[in-house]
gemmi code that builds the backbone of each chain (N, CA, C; Angstrom):
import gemmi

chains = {
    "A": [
        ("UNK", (15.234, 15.907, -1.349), (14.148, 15.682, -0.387), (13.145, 14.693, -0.970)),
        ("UNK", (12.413, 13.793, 0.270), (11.550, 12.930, -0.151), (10.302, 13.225, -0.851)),
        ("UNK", (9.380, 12.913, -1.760), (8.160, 13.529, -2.378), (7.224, 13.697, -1.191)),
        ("UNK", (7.068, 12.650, -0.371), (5.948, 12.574, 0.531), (7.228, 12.043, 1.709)),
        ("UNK", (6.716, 13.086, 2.820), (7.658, 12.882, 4.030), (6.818, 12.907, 4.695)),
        ("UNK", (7.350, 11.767, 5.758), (6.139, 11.218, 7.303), (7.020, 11.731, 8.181)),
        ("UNK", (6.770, 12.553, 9.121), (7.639, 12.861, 10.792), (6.671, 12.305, 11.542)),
        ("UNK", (7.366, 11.667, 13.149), (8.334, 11.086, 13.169), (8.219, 9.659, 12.067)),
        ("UNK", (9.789, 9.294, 12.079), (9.796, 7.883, 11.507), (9.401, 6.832, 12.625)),
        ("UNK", (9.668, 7.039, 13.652), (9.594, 6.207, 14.641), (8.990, 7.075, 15.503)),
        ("UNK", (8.009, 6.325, 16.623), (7.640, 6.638, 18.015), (7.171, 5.575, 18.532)),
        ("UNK", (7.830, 5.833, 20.360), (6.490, 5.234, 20.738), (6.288, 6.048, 22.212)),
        ("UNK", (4.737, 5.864, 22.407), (4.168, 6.633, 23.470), (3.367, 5.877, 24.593)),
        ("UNK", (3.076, 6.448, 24.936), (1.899, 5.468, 26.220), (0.762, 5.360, 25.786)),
        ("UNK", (-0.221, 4.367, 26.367), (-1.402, 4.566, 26.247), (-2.528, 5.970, 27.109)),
        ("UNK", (-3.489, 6.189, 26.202), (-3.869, 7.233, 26.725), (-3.577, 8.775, 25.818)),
        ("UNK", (-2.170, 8.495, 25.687), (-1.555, 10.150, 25.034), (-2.107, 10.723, 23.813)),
        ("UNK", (-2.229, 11.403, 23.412), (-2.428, 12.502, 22.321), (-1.294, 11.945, 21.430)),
        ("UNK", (-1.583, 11.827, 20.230), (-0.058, 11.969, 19.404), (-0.547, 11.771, 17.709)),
        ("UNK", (0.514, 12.773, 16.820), (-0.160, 13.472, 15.642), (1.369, 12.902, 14.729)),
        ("UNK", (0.818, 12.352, 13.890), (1.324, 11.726, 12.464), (1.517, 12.694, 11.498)),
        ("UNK", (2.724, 13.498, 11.050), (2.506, 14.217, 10.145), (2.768, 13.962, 9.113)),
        ("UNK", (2.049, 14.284, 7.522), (2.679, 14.190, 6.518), (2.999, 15.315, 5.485)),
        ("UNK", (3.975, 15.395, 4.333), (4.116, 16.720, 3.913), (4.312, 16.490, 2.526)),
        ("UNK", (3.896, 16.760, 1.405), (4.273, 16.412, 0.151), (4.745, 17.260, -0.735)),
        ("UNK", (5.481, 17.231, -2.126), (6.101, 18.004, -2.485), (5.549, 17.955, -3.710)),
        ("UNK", (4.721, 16.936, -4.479), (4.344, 16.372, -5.751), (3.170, 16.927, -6.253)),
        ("UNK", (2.528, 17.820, -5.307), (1.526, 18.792, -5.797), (0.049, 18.010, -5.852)),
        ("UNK", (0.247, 16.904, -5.716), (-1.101, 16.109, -5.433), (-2.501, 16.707, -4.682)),
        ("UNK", (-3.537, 16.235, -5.905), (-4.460, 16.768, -4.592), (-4.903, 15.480, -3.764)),
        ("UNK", (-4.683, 14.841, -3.834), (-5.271, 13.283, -3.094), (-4.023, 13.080, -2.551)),
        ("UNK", (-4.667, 12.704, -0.962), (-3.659, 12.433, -0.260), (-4.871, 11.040, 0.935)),
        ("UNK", (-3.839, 10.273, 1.520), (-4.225, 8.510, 2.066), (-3.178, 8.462, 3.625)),
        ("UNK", (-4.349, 8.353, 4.157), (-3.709, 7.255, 5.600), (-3.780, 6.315, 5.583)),
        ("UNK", (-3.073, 4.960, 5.479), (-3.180, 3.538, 6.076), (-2.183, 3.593, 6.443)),
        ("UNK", (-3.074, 1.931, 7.301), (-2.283, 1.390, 8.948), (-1.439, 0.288, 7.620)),
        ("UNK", (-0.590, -0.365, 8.277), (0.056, -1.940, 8.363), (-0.196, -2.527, 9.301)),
        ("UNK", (-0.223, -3.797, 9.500), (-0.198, -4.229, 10.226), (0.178, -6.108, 9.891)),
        ("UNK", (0.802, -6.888, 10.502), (1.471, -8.032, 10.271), (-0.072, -8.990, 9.633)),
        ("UNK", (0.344, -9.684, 8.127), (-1.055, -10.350, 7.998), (-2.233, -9.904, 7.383)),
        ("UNK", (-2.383, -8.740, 7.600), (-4.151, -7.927, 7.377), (-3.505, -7.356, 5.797)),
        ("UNK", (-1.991, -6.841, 5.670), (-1.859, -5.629, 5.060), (-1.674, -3.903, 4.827)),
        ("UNK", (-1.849, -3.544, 4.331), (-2.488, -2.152, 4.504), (-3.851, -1.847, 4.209)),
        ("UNK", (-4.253, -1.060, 5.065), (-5.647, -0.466, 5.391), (-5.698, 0.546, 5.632)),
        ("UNK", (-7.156, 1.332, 4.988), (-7.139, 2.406, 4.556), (-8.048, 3.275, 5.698)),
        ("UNK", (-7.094, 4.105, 6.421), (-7.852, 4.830, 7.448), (-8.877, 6.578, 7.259)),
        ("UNK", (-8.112, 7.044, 6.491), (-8.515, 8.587, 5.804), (-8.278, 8.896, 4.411)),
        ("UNK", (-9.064, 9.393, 3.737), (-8.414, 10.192, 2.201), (-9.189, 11.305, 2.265)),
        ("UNK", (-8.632, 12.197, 1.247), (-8.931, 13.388, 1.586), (-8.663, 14.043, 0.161)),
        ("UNK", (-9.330, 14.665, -0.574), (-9.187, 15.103, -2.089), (-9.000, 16.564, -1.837)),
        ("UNK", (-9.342, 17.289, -1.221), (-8.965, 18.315, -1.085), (-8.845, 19.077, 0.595)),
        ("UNK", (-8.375, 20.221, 1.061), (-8.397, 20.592, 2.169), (-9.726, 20.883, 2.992)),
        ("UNK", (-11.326, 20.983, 2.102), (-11.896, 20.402, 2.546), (-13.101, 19.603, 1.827)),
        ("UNK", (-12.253, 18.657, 1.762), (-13.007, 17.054, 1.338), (-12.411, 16.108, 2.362)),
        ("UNK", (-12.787, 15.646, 3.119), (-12.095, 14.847, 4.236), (-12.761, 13.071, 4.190)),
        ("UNK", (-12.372, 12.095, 3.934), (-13.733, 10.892, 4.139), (-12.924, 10.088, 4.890)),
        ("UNK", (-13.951, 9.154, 5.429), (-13.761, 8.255, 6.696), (-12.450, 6.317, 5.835)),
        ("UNK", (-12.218, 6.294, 5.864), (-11.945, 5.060, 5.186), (-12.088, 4.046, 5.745)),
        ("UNK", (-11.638, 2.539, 5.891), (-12.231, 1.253, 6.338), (-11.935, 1.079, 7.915)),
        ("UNK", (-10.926, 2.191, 8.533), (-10.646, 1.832, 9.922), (-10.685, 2.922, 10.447)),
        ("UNK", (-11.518, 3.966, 10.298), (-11.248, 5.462, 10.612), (-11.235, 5.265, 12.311)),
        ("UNK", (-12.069, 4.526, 12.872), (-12.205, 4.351, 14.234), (-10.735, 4.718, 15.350)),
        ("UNK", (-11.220, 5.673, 16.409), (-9.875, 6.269, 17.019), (-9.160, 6.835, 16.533)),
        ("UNK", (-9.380, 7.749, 15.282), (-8.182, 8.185, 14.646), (-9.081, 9.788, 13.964)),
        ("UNK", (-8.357, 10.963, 13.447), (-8.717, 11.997, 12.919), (-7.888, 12.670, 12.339)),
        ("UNK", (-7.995, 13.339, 11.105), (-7.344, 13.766, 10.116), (-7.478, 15.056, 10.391)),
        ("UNK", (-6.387, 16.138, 9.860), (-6.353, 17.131, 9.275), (-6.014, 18.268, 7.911)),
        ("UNK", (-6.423, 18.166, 7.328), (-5.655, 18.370, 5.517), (-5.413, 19.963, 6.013)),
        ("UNK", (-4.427, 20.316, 6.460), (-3.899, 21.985, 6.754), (-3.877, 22.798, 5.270)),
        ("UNK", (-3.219, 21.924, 4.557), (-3.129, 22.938, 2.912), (-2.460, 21.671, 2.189)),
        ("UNK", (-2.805, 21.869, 0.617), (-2.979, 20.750, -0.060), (-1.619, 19.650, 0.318)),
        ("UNK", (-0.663, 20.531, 0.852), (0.192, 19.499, 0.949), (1.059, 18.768, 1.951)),
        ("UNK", (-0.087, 18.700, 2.951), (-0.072, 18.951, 4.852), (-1.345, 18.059, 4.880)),
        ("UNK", (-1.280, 16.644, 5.535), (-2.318, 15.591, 5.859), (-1.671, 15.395, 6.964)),
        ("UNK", (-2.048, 15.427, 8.213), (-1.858, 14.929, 9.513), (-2.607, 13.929, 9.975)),
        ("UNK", (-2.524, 13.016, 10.792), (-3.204, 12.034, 11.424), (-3.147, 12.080, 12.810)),
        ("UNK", (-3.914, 11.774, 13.601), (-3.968, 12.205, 15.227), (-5.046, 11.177, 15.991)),
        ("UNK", (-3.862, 10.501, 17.224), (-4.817, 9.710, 17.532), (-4.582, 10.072, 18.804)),
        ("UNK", (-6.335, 10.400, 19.235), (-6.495, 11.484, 20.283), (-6.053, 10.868, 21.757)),
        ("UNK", (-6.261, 9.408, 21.778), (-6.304, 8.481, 22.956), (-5.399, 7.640, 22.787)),
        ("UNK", (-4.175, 6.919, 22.337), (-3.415, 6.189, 22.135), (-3.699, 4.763, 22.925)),
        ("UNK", (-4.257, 3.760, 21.965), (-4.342, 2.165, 23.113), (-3.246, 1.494, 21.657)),
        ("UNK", (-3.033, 0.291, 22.519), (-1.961, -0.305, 22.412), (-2.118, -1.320, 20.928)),
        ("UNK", (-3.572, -1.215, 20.186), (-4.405, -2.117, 19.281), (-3.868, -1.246, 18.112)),
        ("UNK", (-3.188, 0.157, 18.044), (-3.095, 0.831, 17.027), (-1.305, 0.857, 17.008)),
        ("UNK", (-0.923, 0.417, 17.479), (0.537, -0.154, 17.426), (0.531, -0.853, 16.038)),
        ("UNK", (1.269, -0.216, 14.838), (1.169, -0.404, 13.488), (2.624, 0.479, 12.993)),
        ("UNK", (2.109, 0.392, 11.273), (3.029, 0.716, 10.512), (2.357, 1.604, 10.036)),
        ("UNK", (2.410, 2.848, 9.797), (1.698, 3.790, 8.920), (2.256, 4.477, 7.642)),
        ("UNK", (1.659, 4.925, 6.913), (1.825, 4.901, 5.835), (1.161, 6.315, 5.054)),
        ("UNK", (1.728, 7.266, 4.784), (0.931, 8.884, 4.255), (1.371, 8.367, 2.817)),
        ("UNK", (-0.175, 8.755, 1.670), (0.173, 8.575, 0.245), (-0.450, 9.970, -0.526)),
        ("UNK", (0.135, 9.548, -1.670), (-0.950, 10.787, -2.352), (-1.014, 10.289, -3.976)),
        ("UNK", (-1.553, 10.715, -4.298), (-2.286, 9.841, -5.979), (-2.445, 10.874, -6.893)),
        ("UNK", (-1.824, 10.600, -8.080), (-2.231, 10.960, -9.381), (-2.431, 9.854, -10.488)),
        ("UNK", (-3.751, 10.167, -10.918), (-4.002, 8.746, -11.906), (-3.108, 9.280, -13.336)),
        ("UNK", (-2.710, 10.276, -13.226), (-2.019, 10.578, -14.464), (-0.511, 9.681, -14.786)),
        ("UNK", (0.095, 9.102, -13.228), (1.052, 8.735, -13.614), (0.788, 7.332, -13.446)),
        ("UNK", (1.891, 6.757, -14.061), (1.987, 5.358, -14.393), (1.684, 4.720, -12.726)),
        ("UNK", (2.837, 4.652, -12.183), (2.709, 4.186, -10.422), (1.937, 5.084, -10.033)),
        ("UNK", (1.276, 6.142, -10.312), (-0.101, 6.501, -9.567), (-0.147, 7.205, -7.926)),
        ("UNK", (0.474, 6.328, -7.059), (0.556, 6.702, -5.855), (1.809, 6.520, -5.822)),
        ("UNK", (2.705, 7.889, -4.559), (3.553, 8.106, -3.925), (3.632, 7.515, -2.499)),
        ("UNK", (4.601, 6.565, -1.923), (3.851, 6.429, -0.211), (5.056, 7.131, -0.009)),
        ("UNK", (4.984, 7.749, 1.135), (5.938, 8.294, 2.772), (6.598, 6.856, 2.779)),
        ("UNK", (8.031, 6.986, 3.365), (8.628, 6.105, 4.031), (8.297, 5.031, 5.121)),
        ("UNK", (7.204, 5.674, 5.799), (6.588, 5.384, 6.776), (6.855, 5.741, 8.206)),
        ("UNK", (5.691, 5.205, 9.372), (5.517, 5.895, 10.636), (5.382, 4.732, 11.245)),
        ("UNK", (7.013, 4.553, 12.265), (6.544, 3.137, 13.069), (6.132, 3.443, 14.241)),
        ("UNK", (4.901, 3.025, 14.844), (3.944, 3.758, 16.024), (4.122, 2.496, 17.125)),
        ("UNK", (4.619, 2.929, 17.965), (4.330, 1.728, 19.357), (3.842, 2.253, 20.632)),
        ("UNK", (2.609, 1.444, 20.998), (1.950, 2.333, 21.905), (2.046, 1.367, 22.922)),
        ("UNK", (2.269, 1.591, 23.973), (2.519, 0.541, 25.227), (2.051, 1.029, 26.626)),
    ],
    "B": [
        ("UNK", (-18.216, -4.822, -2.742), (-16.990, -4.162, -2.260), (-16.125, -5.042, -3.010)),
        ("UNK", (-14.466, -3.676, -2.888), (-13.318, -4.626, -3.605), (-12.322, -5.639, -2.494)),
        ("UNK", (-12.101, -6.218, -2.759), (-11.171, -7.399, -2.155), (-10.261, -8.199, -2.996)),
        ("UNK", (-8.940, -7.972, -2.113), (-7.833, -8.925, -2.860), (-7.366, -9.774, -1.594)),
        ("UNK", (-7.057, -10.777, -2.392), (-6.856, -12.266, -1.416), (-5.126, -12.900, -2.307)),
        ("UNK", (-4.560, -12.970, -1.121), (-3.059, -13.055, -1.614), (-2.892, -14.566, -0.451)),
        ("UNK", (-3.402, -15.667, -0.950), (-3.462, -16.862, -0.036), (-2.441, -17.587, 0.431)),
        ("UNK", (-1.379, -16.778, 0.056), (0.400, -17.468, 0.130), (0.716, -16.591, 1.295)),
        ("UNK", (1.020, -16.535, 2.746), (1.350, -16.252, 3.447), (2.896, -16.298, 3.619)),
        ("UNK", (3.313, -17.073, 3.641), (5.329, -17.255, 3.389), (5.708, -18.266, 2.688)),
        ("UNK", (6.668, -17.718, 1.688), (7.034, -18.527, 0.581), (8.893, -18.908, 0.981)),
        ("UNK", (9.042, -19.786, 0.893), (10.841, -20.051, 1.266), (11.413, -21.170, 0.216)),
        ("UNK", (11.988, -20.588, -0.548), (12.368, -21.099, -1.495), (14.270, -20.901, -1.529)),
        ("UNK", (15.117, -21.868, -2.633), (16.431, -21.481, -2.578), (16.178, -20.735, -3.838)),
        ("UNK", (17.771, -19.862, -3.871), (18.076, -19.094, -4.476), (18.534, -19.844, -6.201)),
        ("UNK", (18.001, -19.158, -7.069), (18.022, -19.439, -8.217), (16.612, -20.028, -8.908)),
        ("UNK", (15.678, -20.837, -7.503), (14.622, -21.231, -7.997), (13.872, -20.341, -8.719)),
        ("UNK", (12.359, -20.678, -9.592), (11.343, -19.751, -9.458), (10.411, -19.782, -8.535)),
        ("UNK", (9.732, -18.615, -8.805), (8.411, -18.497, -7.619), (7.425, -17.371, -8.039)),
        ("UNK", (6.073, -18.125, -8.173), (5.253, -17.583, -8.167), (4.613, -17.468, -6.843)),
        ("UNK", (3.679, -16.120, -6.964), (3.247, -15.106, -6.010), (1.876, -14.960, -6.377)),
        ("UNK", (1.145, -15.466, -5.917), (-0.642, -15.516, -6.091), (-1.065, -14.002, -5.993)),
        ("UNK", (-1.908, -13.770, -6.992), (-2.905, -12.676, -6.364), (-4.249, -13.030, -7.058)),
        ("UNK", (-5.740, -12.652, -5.889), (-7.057, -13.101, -6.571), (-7.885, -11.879, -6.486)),
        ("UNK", (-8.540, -10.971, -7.159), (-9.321, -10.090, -6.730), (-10.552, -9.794, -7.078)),
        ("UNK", (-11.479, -9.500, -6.420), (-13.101, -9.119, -6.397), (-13.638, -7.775, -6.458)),
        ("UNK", (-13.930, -7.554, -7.636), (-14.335, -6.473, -7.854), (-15.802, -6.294, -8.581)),
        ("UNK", (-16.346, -5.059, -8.637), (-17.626, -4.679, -9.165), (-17.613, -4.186, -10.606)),
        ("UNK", (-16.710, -3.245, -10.485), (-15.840, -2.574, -11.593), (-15.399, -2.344, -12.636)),
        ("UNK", (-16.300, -2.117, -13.800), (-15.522, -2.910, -15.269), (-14.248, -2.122, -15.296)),
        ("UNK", (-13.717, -1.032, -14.677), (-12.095, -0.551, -14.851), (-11.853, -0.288, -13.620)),
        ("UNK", (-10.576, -1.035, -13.586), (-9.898, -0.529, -12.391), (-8.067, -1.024, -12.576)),
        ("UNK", (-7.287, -0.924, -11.928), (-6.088, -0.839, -11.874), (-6.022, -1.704, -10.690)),
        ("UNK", (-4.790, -2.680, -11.053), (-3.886, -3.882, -10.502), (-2.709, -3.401, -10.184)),
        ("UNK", (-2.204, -3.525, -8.244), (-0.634, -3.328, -8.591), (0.390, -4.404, -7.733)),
        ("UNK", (1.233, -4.190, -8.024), (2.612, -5.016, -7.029), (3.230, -3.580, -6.711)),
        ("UNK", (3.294, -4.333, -5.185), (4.381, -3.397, -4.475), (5.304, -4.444, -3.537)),
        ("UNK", (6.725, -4.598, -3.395), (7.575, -4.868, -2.885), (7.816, -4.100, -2.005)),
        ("UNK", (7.882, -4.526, -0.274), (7.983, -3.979, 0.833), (9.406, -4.761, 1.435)),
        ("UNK", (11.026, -4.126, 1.050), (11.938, -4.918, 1.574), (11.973, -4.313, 2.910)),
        ("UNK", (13.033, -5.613, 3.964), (13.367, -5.462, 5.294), (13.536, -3.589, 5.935)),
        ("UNK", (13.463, -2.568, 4.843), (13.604, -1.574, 5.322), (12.295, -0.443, 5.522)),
        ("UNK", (11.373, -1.158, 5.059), (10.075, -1.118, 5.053), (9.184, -0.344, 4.376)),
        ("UNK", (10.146, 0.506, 3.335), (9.680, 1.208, 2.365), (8.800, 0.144, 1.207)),
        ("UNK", (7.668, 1.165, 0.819), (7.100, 0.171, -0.203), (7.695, 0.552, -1.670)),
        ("UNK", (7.935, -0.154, -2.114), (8.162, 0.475, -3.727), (7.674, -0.390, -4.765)),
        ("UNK", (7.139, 0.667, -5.663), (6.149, 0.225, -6.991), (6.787, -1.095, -7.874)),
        ("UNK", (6.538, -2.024, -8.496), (6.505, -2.740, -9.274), (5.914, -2.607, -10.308)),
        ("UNK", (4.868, -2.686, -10.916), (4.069, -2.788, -11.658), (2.535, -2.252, -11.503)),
        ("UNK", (1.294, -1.070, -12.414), (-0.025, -0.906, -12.408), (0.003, -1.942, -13.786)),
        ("UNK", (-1.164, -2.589, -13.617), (-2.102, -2.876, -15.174), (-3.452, -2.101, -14.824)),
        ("UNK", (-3.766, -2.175, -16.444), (-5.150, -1.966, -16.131), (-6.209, -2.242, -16.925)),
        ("UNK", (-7.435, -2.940, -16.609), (-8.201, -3.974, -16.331), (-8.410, -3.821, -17.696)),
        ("UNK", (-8.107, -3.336, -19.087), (-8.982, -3.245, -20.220), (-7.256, -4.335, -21.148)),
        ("UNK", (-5.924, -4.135, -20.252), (-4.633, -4.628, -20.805), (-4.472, -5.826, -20.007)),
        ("UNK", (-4.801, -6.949, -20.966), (-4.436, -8.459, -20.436), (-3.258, -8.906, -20.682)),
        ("UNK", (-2.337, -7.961, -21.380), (-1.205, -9.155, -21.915), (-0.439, -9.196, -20.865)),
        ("UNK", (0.145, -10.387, -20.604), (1.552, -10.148, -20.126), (2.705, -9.670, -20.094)),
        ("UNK", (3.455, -9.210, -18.746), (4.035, -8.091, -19.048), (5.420, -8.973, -17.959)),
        ("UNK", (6.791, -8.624, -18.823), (8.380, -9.114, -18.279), (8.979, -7.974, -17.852)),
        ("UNK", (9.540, -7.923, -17.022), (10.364, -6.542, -16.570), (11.806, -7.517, -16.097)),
        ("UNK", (12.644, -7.598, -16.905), (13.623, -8.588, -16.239), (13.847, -9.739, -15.925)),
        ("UNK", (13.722, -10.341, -14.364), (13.235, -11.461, -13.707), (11.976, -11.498, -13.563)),
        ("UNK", (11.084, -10.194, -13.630), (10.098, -10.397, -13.168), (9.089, -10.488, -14.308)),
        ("UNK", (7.599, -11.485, -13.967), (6.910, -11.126, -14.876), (5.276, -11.286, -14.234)),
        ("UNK", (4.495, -10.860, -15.229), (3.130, -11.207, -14.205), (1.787, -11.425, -15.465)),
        ("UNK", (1.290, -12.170, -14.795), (0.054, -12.699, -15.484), (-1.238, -12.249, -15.334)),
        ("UNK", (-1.937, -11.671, -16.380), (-3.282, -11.107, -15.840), (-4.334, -11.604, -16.793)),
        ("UNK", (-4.725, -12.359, -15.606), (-5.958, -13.030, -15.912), (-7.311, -12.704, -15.816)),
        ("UNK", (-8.616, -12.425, -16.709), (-9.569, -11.868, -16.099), (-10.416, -12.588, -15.810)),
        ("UNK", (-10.523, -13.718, -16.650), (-11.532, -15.213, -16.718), (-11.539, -15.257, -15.418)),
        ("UNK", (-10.224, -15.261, -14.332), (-10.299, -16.237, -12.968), (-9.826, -14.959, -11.950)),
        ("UNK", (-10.080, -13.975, -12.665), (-9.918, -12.201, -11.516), (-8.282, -12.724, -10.893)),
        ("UNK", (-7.241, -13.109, -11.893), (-6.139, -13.171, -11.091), (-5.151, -12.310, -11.604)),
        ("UNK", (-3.982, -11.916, -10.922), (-2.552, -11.314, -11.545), (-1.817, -11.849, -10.661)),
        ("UNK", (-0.949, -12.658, -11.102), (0.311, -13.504, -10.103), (1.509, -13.021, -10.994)),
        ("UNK", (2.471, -12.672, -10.068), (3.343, -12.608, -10.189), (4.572, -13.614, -9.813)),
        ("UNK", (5.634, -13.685, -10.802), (6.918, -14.548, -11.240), (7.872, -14.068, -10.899)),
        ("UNK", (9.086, -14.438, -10.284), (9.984, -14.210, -9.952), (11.384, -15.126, -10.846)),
        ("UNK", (11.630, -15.160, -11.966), (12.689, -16.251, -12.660), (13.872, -16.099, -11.743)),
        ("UNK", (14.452, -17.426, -11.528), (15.637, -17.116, -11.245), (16.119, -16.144, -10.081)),
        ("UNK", (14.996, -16.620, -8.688), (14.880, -15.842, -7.528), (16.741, -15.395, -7.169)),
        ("UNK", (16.524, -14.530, -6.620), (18.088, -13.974, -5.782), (17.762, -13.516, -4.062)),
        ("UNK", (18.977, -13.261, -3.468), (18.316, -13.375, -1.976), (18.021, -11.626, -2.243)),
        ("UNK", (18.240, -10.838, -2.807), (17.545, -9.984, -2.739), (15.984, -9.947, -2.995)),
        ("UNK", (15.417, -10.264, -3.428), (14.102, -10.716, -3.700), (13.478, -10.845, -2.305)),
        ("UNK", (14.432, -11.176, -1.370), (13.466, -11.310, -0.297), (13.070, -10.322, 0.074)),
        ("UNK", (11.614, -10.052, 0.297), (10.526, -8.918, 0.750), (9.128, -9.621, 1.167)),
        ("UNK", (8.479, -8.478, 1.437), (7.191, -8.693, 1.769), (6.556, -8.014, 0.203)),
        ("UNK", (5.651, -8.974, -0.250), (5.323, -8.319, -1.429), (3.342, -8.395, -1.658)),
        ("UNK", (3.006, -7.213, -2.065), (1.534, -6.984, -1.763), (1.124, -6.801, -3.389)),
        ("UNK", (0.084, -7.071, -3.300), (-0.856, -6.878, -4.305), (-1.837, -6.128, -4.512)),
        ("UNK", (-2.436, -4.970, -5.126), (-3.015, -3.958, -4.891), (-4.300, -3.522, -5.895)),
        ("UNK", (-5.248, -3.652, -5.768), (-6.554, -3.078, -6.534), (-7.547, -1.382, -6.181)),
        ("UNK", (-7.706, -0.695, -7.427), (-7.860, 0.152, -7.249), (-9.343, 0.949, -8.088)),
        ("UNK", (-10.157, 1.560, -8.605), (-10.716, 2.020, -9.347), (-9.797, 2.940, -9.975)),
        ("UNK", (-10.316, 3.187, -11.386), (-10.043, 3.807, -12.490), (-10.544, 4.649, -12.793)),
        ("UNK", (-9.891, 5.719, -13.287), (-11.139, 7.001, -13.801), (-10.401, 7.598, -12.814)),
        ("UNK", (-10.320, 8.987, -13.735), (-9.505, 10.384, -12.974), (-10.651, 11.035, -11.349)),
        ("UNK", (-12.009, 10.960, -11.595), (-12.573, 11.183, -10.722), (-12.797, 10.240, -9.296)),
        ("UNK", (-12.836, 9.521, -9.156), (-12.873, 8.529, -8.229), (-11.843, 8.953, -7.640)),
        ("UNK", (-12.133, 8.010, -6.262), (-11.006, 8.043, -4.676), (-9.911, 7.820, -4.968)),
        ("UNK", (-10.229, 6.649, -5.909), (-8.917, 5.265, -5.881), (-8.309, 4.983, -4.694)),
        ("UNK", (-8.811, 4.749, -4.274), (-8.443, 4.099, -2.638), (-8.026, 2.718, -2.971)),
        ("UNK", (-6.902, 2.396, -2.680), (-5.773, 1.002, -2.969), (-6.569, 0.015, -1.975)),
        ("UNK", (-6.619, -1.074, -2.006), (-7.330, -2.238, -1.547), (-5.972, -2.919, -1.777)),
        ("UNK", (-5.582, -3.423, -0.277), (-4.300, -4.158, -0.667), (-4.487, -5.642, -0.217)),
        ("UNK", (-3.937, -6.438, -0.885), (-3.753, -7.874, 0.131), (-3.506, -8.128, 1.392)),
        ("UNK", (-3.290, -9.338, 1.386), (-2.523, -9.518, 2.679), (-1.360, -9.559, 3.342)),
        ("UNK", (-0.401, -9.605, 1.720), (0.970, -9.588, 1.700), (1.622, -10.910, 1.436)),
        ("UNK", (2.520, -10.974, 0.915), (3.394, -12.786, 0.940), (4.547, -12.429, 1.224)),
        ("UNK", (4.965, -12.997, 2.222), (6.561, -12.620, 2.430), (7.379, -13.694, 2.031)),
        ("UNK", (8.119, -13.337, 1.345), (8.958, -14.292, 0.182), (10.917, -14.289, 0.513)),
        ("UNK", (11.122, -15.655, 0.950), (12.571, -15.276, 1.550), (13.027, -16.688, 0.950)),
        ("UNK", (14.520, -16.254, 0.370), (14.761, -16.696, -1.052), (16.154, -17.090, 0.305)),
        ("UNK", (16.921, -18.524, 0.357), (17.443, -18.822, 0.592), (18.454, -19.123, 0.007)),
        ("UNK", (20.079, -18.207, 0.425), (21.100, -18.438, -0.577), (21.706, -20.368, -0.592)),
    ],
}
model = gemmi.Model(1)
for chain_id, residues in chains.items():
    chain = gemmi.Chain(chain_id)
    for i, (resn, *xyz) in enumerate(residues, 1):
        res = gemmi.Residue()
        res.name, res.seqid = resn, gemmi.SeqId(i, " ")
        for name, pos in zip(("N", "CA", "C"), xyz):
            atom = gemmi.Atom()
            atom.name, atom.element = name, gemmi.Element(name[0])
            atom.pos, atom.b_iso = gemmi.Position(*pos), 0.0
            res.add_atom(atom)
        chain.add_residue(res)
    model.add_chain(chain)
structure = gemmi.Structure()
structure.add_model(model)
structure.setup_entities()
């Protein structure tokens, strides 16, 4: 099994809809990361969260909300789905102890139309 | 604030050439951590290389090697002897240091690098 697993790998939904990004980790991390992709910009950092409840906003939090369920359960949820958040997403989690440091998820391809 | 600037947008080169891969970054920070990540066609990211900001030397992993510069806030990375595997999207990544901090990754913009057999 993967260290950090994103469900779904793929979606896409309408605009308007409800729809929740899950992530699940196995690496015992307490730091866990949402960023978007997107063609050009990079990755960008939407949520981090140090513990289940330490929650902070990151550079694009806008339209979007987190949930840290238990240390190793970060969800993402975007309550209104518009078509501007059509991206690549990305669940991480960090230990400065190790060399590569951060784990990413495979990723979450989101298409909102 | 931190910022990395990766000013090479697409690189197309043939196979066997070299190629360097710009990275420039702005920081406040006297420690923090530098990374490469390679994003191939399947869109997984995977690690390359952390430095960190107190280790200037240069560092070879194979084909690959990378330069860290602090005089001019750069780390570019080398590719000897490109192969068409090489082709990816490849990012550059800045971070703070110190077990307490966010470390929230500050990534580039990406260079997508496609190595022509």
């Amino acid at each position: 099994d993967a260290d950090v697993t994103q469900t779904p790998r793929n979606r896409i939904t309408k605009t308007g809809k409800r729809i929740m990004l899950e992530c699940s980790q196995t690496k015992g991390h307490d730091r866990m990361y949402w960023y978007r992709q997107d063609p050009g910009l990079g990755l960008r950092l939407i949520y981090y969260s140090f513990d289940v409840k330490d929650i902070n906003k990151g550079e694009i939090s806008d339209g979007y909300s987190v949930s840290r369920q238990a240390q190793a359960k970060f969800s993402l949820s975007l309550e209104s789905a518009i078509p501007n958040q059509t991206a690549l997403y990305f669940c991480a989690t960090s230990d400065p102890g190790r060399v590569s440091g951060y784990t990413f998820g495979s990723g979450t391809r989101l298409t909102v139309v | 604030a931190q910022k990395v600037t990766q000013a090479q947008t697409e690189i197309s080169v043939v196979e066997k050439e070299d190629v360097t891969l710009d990275c420039v970054y702005e920081t406040r920070d006297t420690t923090y951590y530098l990374f490469w990540y390679k994003q191939p066609p399947s869109g997984e990211l995977v690690f390359l290389i952390r430095r960190n900001s107190f280790d200037e030397q240069n560092e070879i992993s194979g084909r690959y090697s990378w330069n860290f510069q602090k005089s001019t806030s750069s780390f570019n990375f080398t590719i000897t002897a490109s192969q068409v595997v090489d082709s990816a999207v490849y990012f550059c990544a800045l971070s703070e240091a110190g077990g307490q901090g966010a470390q929230k990754l500050v990534f580039g913009q990406g260079t997508r690098l496609t190595i022509n057999p």
